[in-house]
PDB file of N, H, CA, C and O in Angstrom:
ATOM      1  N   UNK A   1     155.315  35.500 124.761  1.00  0.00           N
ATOM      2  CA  UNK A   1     155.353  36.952 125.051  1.00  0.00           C
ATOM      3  C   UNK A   1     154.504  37.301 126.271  1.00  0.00           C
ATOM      4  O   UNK A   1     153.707  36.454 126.676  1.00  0.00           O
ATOM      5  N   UNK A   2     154.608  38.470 126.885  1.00  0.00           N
ATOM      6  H   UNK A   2     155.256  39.157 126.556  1.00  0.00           H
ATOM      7  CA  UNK A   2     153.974  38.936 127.768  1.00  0.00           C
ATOM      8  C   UNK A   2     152.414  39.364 127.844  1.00  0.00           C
ATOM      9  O   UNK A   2     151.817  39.696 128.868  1.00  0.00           O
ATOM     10  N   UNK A   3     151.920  39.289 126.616  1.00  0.00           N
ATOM     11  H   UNK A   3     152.405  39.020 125.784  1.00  0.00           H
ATOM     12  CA  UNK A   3     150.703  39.614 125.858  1.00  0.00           C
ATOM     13  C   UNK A   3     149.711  37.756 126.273  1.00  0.00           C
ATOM     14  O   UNK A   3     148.598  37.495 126.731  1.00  0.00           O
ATOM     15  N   UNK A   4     150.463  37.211 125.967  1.00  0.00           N
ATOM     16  H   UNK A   4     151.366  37.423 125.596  1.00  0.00           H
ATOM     17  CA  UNK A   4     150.202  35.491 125.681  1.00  0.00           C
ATOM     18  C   UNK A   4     150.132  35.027 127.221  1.00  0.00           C
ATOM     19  O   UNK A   4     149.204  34.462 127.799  1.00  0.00           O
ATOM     20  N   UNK A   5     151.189  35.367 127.638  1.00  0.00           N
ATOM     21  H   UNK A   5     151.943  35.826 127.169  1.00  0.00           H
ATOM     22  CA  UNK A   5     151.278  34.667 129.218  1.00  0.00           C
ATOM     23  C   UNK A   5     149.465  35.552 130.127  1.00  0.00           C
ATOM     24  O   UNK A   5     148.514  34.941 130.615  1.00  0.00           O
ATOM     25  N   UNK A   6     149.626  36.756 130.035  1.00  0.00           N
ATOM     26  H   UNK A   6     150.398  37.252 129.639  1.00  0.00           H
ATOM     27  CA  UNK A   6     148.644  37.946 130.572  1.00  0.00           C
ATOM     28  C   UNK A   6     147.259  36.742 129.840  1.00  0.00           C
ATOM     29  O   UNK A   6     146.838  35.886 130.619  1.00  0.00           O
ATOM     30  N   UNK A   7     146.895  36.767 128.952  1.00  0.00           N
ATOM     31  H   UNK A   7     147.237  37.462 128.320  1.00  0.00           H
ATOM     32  CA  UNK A   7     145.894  35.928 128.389  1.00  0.00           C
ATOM     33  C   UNK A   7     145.145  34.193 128.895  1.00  0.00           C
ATOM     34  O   UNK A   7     144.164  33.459 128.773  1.00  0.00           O
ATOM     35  N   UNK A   8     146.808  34.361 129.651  1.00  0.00           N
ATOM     36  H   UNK A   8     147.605  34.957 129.750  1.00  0.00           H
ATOM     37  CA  UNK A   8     147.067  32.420 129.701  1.00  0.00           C
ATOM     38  C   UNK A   8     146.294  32.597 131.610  1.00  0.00           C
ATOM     39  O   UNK A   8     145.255  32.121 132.069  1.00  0.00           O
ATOM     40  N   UNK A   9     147.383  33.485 132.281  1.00  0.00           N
ATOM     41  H   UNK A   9     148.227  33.872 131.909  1.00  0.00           H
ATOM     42  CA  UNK A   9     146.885  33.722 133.496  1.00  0.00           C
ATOM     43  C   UNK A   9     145.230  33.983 133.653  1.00  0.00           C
ATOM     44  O   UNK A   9     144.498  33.394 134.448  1.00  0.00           O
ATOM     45  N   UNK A  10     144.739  35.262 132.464  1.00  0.00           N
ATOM     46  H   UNK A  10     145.334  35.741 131.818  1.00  0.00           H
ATOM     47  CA  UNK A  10     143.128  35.816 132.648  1.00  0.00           C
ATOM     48  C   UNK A  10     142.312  34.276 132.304  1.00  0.00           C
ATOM     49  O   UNK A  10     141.095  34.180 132.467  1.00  0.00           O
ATOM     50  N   UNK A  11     143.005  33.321 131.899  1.00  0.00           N
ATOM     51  H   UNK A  11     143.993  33.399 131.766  1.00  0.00           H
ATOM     52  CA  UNK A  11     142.328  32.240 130.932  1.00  0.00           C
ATOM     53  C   UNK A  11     142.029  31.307 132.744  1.00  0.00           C
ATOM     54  O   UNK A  11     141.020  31.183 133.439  1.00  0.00           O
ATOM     55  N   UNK A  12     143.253  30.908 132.884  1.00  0.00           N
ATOM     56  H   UNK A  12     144.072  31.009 132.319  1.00  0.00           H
ATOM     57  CA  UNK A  12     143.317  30.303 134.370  1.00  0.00           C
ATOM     58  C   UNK A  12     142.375  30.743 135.313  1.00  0.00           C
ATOM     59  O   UNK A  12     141.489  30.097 135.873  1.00  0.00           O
ATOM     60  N   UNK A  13     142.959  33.000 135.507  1.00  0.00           N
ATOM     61  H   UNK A  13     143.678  33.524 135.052  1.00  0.00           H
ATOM     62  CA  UNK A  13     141.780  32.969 136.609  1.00  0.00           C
ATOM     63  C   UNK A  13     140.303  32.750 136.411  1.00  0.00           C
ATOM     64  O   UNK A  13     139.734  32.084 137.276  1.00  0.00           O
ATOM     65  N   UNK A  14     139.642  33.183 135.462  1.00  0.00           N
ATOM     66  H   UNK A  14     140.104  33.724 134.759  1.00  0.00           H
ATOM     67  CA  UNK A  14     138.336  32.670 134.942  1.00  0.00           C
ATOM     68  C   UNK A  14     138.037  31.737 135.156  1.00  0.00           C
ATOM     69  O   UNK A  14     136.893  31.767 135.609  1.00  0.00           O
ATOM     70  N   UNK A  15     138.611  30.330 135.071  1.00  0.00           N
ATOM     71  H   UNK A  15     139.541  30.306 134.703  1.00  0.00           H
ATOM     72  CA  UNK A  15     138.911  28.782 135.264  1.00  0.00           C
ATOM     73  C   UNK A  15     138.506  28.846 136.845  1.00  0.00           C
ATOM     74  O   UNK A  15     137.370  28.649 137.275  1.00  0.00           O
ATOM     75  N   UNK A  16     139.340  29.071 137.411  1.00  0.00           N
ATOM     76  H   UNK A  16     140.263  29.231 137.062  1.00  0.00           H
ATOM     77  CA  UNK A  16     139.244  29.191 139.040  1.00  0.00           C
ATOM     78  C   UNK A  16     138.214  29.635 139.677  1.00  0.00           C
ATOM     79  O   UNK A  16     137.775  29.176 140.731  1.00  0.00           O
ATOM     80  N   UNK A  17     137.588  30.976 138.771  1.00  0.00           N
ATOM     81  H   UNK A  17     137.945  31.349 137.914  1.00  0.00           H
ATOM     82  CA  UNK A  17     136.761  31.859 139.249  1.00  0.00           C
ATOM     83  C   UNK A  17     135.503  31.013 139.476  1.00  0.00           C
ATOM     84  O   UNK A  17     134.852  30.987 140.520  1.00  0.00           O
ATOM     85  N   UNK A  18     135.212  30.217 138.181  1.00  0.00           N
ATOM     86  H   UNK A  18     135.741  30.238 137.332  1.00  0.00           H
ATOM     87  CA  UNK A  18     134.372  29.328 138.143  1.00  0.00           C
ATOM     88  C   UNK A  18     133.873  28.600 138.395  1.00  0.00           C
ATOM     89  O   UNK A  18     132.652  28.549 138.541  1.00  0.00           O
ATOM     90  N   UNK A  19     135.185  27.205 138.630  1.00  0.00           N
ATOM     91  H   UNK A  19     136.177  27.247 138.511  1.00  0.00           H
ATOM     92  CA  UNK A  19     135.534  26.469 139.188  1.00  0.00           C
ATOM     93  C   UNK A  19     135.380  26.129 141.259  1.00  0.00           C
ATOM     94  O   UNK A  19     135.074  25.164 141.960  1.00  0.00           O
ATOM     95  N   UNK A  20     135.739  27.348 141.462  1.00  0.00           N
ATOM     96  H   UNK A  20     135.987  28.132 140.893  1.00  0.00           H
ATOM     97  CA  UNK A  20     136.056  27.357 143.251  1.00  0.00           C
ATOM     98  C   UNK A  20     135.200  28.350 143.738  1.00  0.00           C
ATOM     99  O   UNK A  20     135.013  28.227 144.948  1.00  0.00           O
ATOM    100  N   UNK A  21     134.641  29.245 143.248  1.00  0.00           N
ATOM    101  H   UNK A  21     134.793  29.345 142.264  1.00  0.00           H
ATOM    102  CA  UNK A  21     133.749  30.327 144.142  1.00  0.00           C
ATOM    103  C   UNK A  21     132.042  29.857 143.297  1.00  0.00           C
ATOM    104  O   UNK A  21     131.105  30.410 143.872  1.00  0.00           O
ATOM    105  N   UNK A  22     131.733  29.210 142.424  1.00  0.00           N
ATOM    106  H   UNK A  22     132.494  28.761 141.956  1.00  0.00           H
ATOM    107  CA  UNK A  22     131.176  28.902 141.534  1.00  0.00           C
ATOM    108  C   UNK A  22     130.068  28.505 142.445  1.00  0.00           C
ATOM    109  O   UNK A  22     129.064  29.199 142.283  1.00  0.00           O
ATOM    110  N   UNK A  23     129.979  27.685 143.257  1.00  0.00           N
ATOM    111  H   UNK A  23     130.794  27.121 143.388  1.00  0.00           H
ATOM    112  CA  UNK A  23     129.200  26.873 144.242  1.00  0.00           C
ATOM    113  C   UNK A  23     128.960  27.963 145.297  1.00  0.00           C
ATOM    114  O   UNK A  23     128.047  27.752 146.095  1.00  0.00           O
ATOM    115  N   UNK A  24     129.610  29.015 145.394  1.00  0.00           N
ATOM    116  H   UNK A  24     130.351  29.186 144.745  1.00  0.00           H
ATOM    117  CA  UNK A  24     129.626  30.163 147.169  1.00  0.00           C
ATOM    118  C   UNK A  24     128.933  31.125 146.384  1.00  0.00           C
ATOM    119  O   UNK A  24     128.032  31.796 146.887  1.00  0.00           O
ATOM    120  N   UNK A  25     129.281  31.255 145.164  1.00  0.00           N
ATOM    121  H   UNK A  25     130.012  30.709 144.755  1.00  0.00           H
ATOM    122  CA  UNK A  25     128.485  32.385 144.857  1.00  0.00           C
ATOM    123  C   UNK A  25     127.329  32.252 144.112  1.00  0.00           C
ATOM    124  O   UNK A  25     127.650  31.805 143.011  1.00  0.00           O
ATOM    125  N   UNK A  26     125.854  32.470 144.206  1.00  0.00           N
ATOM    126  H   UNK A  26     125.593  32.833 145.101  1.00  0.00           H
ATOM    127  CA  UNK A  26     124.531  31.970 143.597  1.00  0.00           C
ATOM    128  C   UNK A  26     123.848  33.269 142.882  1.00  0.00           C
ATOM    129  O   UNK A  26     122.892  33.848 143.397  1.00  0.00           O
ATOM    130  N   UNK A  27     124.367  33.624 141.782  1.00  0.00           N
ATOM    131  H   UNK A  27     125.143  33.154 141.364  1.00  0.00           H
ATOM    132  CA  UNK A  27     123.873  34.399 141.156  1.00  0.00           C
ATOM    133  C   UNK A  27     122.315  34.424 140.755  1.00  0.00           C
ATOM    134  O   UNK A  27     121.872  35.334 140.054  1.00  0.00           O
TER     135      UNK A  27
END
């Protein structure tokens, strides 16, 4: 469903977010 996929994508970008800006950005 469209509910599941929306979840799957926010799941991914988080992943990415993490993943690839994780090191540029120094909180």
């Amino acid at each position: 469903p469209a509910l599941l996929n929306s979840a799957e994508n926010f799941t991914v970008l988080i992943k990415n977010n993490i993943d690839f800006p994780g090191h540029n950005y120094t909180t």
